[in-house]
N, C-alpha and C positions, 0 to 999 in steps of 0.2 A: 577913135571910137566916136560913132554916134547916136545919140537918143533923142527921140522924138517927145519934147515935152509940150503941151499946149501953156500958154501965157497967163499965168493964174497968181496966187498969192504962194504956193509952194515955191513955183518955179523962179519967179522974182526972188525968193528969201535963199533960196538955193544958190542963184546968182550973186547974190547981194555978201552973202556968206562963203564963197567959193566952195559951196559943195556941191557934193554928187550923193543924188536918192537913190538906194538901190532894193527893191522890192526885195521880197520875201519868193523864193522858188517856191511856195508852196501858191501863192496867189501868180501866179504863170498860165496863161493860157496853153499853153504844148507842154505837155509830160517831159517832151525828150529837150525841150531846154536845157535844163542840167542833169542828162543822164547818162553818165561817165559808167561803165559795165565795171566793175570790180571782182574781183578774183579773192575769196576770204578763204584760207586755209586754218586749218583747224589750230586751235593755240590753247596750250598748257592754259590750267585753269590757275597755276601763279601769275601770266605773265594777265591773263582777264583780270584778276584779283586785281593786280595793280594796276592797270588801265583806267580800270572800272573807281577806284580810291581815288586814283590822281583827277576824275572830272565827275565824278559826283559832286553835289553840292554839300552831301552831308559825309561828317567824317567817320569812318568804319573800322573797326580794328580787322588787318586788312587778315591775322590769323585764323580769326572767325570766321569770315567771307569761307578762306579758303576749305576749312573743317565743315562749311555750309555745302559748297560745292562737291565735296569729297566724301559727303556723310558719315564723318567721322565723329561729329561735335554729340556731345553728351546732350541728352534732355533736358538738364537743365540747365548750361550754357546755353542752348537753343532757344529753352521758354524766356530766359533774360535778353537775349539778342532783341527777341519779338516784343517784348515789353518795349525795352529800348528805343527801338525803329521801328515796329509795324506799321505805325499810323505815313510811313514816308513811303510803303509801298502800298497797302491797303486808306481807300479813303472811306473812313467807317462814315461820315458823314450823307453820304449818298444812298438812296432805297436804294434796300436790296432784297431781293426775295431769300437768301439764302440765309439762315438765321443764325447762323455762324460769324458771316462776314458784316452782321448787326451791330456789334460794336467791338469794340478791342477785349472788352472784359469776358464776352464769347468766346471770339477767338483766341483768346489764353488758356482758358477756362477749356475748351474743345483739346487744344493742343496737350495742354496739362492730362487729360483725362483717355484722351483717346491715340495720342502719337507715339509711334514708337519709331521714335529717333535713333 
C-alpha cells in the first residue's frame, strides 16, 4: 500500500508512532472511493429491533421499539417512551418554526391531546 503524505508535523508523528492516518470517506474527493453497491432486503422489524439496540448508543427496551414499529403500543406506554427518549431523537434545542417540536413539553402535551395511538 501507498500513500502520498507531504513532510509536516502529522506525518513525522505518524512516523515517529508507527501509525497510519486514515481520513474520514466523507472528506474524500471521489464519491465512488468507498462505494461498495449493496443489496438490502427487507428484514423483520425484530430482527431491525435488535440491530438497532445492539448499536445504538442509548439503551431501549427492545419490546417497546418493537410495539413502536408494529403499532400496537398503548398511548400511554407511547407518551412514557417520548418522555423517556424524545429529546435523543427530537433536538428541542434548535429553531423551529413548528410549535410543536418547540420544546418536549409541547410535544407530549400535543401527543397526549391529539394522538391516537
Amino acid at each position: 500500500m501507498f500513500k502520498y503524505s507531504p513532510i509536516n508535523s502529522y506525518s513525522l508523528r505518524n512516523l515517529q508512532k508507527n501509525q497510519i492516518f486514515f481520513n474520514n470517506p466523507i472528506n474524500f474527493n471521489d464519491p465512488f472511493d468507498t462505494f461498495h453497491p449493496a443489496e438490502f432486503k427487507e428484514i423483520s422489524n425484530e430482527l431491525f429491533v435488535k440491530f438497532y439496540s445492539r448499536f445504538s448508543k442509548r439503551k431501549f427496551d427492545e419490546n417497546v421499539l418493537l410495539e413502536i414499529l408494529q403499532k400496537s403500543i398503548s398511548k400511554r406506554d407511547f407518551i412514557n417512551f417520548c418522555n423517556d427518549h424524545i429529546e435523543y431523537f427530537i433536538d428541542f434545542n434548535r429553531e423551529k418554526e413548528n410549535e410543536i417540536l418547540k420544546s418536549k413539553s409541547n410535544f407530549l402535551s400535543y401527543i397526549n391531546n391529539n394522538s391516537e395511538v
